[in-house]
C-alpha positions as CSV (number, residue, x, y, z in Angstrom):
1,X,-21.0,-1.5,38.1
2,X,-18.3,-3.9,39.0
3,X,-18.7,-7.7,39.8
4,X,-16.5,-9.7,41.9
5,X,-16.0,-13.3,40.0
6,X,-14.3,-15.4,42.7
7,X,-17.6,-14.3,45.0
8,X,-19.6,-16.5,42.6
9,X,-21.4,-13.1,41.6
10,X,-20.1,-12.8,38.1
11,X,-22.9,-11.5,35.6
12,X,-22.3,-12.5,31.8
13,X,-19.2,-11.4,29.7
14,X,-22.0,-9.5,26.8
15,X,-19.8,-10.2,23.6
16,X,-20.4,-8.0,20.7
17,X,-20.3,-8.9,17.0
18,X,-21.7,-6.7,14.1
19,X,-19.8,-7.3,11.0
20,X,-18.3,-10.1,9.4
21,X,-14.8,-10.1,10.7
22,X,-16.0,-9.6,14.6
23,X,-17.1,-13.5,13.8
24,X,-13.8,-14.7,13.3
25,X,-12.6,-13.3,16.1
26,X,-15.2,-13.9,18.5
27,X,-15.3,-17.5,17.8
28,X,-12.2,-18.7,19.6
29,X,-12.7,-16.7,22.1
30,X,-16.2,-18.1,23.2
31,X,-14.9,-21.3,22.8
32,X,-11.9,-20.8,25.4
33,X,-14.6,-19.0,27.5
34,X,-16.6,-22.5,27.8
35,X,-13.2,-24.1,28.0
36,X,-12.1,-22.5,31.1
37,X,-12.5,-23.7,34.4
38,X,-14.3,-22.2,35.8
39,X,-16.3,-21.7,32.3
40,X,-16.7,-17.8,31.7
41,X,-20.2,-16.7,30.8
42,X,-21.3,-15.0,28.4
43,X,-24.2,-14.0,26.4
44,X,-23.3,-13.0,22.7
45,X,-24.8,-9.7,20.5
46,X,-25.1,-9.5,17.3
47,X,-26.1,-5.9,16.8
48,X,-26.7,-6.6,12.8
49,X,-24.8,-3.6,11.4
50,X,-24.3,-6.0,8.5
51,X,-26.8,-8.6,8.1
52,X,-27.3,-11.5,5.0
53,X,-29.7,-13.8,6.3
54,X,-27.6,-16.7,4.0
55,X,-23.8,-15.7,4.9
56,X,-24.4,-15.1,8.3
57,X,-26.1,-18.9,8.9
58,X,-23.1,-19.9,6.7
59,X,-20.3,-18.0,8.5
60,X,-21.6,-19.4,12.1
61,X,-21.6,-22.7,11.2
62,X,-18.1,-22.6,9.5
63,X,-16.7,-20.8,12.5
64,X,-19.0,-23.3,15.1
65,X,-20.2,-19.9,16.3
66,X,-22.9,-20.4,18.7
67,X,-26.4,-19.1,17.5
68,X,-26.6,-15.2,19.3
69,X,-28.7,-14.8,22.4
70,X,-29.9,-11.3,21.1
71,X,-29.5,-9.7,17.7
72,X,-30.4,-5.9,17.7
73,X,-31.5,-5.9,14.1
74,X,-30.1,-2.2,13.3
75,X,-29.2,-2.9,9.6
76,X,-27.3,-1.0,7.6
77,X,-27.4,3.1,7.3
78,X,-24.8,6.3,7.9
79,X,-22.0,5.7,10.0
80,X,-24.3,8.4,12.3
81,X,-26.9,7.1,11.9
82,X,-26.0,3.2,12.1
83,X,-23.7,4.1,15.3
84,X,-26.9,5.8,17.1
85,X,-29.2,3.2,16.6
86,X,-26.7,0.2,17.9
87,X,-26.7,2.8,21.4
88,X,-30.1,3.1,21.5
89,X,-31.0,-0.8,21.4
90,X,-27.8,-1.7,23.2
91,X,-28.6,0.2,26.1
92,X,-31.7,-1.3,27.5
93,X,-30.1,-5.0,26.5
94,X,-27.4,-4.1,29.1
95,X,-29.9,-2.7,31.7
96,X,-31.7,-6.3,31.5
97,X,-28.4,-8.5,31.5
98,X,-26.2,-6.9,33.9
99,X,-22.8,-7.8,32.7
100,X,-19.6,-8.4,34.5
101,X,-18.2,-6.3,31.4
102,X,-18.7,-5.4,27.6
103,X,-16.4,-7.3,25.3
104,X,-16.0,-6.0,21.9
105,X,-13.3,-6.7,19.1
106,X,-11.7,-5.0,16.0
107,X,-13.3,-1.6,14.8
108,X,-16.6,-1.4,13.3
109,X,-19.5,0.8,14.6
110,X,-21.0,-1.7,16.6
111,X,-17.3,-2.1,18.6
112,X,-17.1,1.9,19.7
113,X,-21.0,2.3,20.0
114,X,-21.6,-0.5,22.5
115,X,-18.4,0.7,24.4
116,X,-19.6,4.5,24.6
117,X,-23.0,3.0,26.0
118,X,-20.8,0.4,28.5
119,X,-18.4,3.3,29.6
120,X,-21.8,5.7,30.2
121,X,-23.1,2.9,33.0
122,X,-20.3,2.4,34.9
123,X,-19.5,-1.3,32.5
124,X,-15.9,-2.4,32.4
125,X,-15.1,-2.3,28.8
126,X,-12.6,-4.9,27.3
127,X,-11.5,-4.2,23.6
128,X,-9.8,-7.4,22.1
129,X,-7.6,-6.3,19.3
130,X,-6.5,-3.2,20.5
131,X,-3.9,-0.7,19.6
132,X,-3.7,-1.2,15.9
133,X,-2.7,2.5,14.4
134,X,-2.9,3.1,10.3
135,X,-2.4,7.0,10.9
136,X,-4.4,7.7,8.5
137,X,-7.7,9.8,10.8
138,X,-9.7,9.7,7.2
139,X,-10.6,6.2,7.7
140,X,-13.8,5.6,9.9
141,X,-11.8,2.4,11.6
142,X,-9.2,4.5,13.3
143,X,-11.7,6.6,15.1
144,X,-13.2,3.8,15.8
145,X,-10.1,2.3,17.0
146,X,-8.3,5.3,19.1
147,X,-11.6,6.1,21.0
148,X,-12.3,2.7,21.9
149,X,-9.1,1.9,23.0
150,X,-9.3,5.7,25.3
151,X,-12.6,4.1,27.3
152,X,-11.9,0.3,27.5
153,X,-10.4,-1.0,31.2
154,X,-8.8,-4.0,29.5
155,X,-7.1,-4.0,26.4
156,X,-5.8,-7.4,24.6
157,X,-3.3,-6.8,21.8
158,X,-2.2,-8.7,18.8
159,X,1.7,-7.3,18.3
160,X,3.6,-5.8,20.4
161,X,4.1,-2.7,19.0
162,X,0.0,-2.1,19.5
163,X,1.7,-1.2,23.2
164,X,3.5,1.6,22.2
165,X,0.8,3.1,20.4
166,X,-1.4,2.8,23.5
167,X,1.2,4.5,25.8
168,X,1.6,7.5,23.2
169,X,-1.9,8.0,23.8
170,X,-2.1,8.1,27.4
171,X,-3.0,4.6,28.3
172,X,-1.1,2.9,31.4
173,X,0.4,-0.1,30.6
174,X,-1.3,-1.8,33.4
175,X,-4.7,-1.8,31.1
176,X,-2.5,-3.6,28.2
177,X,-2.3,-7.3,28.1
178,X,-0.3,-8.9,24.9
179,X,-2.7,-12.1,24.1
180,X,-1.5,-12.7,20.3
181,X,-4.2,-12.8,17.3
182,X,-7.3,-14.3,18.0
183,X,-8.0,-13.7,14.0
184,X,-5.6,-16.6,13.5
185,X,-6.9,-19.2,16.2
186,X,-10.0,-19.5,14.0
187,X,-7.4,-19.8,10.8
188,X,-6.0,-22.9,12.9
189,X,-9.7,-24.4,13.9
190,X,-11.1,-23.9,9.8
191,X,-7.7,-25.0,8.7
192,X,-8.3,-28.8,7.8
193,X,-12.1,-28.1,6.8
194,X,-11.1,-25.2,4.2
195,X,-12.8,-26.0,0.7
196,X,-10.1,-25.8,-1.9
197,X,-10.3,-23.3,-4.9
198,X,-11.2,-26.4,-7.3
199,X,-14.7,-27.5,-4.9
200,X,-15.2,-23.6,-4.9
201,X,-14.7,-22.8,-8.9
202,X,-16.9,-26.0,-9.7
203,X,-19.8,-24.8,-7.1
204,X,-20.3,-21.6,-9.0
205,X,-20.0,-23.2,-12.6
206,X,-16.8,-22.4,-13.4
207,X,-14.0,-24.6,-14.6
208,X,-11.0,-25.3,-12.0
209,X,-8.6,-26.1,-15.1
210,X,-8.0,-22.4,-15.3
211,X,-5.9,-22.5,-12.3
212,X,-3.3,-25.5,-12.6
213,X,-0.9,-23.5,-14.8
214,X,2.7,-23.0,-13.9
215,X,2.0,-19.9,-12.2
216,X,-1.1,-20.7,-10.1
217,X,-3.1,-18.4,-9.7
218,X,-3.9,-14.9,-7.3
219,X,-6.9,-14.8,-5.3
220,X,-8.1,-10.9,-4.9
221,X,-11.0,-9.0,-2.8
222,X,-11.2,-5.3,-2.6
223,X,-13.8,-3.3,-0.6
224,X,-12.3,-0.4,1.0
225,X,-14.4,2.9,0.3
226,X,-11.1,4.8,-0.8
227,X,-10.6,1.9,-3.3
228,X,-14.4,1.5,-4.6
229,X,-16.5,4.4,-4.3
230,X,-14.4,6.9,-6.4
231,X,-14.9,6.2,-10.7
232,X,-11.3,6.6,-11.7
233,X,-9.5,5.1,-8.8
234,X,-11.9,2.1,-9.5
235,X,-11.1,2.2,-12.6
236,X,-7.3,2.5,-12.3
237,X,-7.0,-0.6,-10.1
238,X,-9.5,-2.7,-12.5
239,X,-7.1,-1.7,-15.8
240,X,-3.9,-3.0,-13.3
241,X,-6.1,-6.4,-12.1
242,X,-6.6,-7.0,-15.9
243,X,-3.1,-6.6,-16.6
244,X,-2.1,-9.0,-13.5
245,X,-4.7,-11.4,-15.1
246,X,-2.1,-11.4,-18.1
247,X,0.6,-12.7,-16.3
248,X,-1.7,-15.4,-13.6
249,X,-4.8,-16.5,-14.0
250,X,-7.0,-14.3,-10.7
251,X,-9.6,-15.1,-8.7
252,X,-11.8,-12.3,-7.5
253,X,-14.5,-12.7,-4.8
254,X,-16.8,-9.4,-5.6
255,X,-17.7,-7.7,-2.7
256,X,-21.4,-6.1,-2.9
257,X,-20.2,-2.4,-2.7
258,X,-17.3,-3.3,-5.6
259,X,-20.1,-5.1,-7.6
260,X,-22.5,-2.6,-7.5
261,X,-19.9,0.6,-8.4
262,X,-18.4,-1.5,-11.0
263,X,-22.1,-1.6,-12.5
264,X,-22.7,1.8,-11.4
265,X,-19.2,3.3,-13.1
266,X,-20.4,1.2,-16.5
267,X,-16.8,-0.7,-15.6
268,X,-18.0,-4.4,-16.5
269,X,-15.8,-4.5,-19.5
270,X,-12.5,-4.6,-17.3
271,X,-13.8,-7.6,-15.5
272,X,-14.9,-9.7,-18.8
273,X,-11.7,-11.6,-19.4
274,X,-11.2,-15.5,-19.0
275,X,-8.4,-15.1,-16.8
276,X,-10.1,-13.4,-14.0
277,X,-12.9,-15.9,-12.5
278,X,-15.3,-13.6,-10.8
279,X,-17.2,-15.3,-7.4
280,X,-19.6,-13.9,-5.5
281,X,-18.5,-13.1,-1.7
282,X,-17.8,-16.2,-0.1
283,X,-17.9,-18.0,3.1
284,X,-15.1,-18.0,5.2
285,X,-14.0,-21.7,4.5
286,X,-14.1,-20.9,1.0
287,X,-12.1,-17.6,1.7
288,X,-9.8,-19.3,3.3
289,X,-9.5,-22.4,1.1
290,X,-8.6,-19.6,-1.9
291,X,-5.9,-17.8,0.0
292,X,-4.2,-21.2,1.2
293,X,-3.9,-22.9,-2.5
294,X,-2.8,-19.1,-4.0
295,X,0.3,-18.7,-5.4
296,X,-0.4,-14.5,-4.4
297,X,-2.7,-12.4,-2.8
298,X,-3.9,-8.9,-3.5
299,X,-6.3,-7.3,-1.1
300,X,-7.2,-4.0,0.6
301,X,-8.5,-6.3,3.9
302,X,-6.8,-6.0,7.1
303,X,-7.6,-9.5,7.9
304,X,-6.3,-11.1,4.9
305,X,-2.8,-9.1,5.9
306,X,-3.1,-11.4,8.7
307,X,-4.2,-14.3,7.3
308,X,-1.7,-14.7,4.3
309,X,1.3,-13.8,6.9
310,X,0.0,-16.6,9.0
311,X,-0.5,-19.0,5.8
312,X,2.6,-18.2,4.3
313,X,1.4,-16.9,1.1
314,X,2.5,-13.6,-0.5
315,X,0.2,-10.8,-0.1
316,X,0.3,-7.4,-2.1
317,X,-2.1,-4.2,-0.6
318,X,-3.7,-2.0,-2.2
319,X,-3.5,1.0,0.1
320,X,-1.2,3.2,1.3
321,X,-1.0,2.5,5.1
322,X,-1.6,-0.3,7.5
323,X,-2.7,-1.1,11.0
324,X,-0.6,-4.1,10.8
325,X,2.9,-3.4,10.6
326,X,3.6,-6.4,11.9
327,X,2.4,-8.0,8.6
328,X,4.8,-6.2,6.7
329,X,8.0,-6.3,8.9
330,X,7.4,-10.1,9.7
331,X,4.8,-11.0,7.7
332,X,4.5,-12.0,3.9
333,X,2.9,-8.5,3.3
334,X,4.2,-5.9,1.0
335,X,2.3,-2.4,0.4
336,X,1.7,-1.2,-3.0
337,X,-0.7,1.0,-3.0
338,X,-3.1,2.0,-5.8
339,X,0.2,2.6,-8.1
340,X,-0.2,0.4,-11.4
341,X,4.0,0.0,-12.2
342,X,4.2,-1.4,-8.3
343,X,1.3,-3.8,-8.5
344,X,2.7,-4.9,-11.2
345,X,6.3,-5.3,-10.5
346,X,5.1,-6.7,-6.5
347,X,3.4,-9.6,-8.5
348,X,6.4,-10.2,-11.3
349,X,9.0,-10.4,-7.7
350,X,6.2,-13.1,-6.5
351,X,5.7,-15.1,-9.6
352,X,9.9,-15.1,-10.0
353,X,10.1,-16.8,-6.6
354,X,11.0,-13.9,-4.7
355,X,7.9,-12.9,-2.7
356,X,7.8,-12.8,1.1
357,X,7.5,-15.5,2.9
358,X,8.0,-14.3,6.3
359,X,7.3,-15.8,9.7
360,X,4.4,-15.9,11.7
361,X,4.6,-13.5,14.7
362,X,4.7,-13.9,18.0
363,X,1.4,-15.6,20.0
364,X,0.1,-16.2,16.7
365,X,-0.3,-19.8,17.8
366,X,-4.0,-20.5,17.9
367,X,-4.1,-20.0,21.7
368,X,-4.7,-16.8,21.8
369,X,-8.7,-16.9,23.2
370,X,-7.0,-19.2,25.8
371,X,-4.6,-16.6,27.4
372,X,-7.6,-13.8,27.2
373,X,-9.9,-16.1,28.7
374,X,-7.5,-16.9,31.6
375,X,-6.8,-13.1,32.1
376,X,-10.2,-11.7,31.9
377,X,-11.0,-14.0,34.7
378,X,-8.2,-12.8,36.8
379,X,-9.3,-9.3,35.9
380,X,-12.7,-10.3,36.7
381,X,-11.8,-11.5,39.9
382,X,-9.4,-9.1,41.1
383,X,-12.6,-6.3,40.7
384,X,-13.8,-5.2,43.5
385,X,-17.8,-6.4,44.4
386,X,-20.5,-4.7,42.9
387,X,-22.1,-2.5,45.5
């Protein structure tokens, strides 16, 4: 099915979200959507791969997401299992809506199984945040990621090198547009409403005097499944965190997976220490509140790479690729890995004075959603009528 916009026959752009970081990035982009003129419509998804009632109300209305027009429910489950059922309920939502196109971002389940069911009924597919390579086939993001990028028409990238990844792989360069990072057009938005580190320590009962030593303090999240799930790499990188804790004072906002294996693994003693403030996950203008006033930041997120490079605060991963280069060639970004001496020595170069402060790349301006908005509409246009 094809649609021809400047006929005045343009069906909805369906947006897809399913996960947390799919709201940051969708945000700015519906926004520039109801910007443009002629506005571009759309009709949002939530397909609910990862659903919390409280978070998700908070995150919307910290991002001034607009409430979804459908939300597919499919919870959590196997990434079989989970990818199957977002097909089966997305299919007959795109029978009844008729969209111009399926617009999905980043690289969750819901992103390659609403594209697989687009691609299957003759729907454009447009995959913002495309081209993004770690090289590493073990994670379940880089599938995602390389065969969602092989069926989408249009393809919007954050970096320029995301184009020569695309080419190797057989995509013409005429489906490639470079738009910048929409990630960091919702950092610019949140930006003057972040809550600082001292309104979020005192909201969960903890005192915000621990942080206004000499050396500030680190902010840390970990999640990733190569990080987490395993006993004794979990506990390796708790025994480095408590050791970082020695040298500044950390903040660590638990994700529910980290929680629950720390419990799990019987780890809790590594995390008992007045020096490392544990918070619950938080919303994303607490998140980003934390990250700004930090004097370091250690992660295994590929959206905090981002977000610290565009901040200006140093950032130490905890893994042993990236799909960001960017972040690390221009960024504030420096890969460690799960090795304990160069956690360790990455946050003594920080708290010296030496860590990265890099500059912020190129289109990372908070005008991203803009220049996708005004190209999907050409695209949109340029497409033939539906027949």
């Amino acid at each position: 099915m094809s649609v021809n916009a400047a006929s005045g026959e343009l069906g909805p752009v369906m947006c897809i979200v399913g996960a947390r970081p799919n709201f940051m990035k969708m945000a700015p982009i519906l926004r520039a959507f109801a910007a443009h003129e002629p506005p571009v419509p759309a009709l949002l998804v939530h397909t609910g791969q990862h659903y919390d009632a409280s978070m998700s109300d908070q995150l919307f209305a910290d991002l001034r997401l607009p409430r979804p027009d459908l939300n597919l429910e499919v919870g959590s489950g196997s990434h079989a299992v989970q990818t199957a059922e977002v097909m089966k309920r997305i299919e007959p939502a795109i029978d009844e809506h008729r969209p111009s196109c399926v617009l999905v971002v980043g690289d969750v389940n819901s992103t390659l199984a609403c594209a697989l069911v687009a691609v299957k009924k003759d729907v454009p597919v447009v995959h913002v945040e495309a081209g993004l390579r770690s090289g590493d086939r073990r994670m379940p993001e880089e599938i995602n990621r390389v065969l969602t990028d092989q069926i989408s028409d249009r393809l919007y990238t954050t970096e320029r090198s995301a184009l020569a990844n695309l080419l190797r792989e057989g995509i013409a360069e005429e489906r490639v547009c470079f738009a910048g990072n929409v990630m960091i057009d919702s950092l610019h938005a949140a930006r003057p409403q972040a809550r600082s580190a001292a309104e979020t320590l005192r909201a969960h009962g903890h005192d915000p005097a621990l942080l206004r030593g000499a050396m500030g303090y680190g902010a840390v999240t970990m999640h990733r499944p190569s990080n987490v799930d395993e006993p004794g790499t979990l506990r390796g990188l708790l025994q480095t965190l408590r050791r970082v804790a020695e040298r500044v004072p950390l903040v660590f906002a638990l994700h529910p997976r980290t929680r629950a294996n720390i419990e799990r693994f019987g780890l809790a003693g590594l995390v008992d220490d007045t020096r490392m403030i544990l918070l619950p996950p938080q919303g994303y203008l607490e998140m980003l509140g934390l990250m700004a006033g930090a004097s370091l930041v250690l992660t295994d997120s590929g959206g905090l790479q981002e977000e610290t490079t565009a901040l200006g605060v140093p950032c130490l991963t905890m893994r042993e690729n990236t799909e960001r280069p960017i972040t690390i060639e221009q960024g504030t970004n420096t890969m460690v890995g799960r090795d304990h001496a160069a956690i360790l020595a990455g946050v003594d170069e920080i708290l010296a004075g030496r860590g990265k402060r890099g500059r912020v790349p190129e289109n990372w301006d908070g005008h991203a959603a803009t220049r996708i908005a005004a190209d999907l509409w050409r695209w949109l246009a340029s497409r033939p009528a539906a027949s």
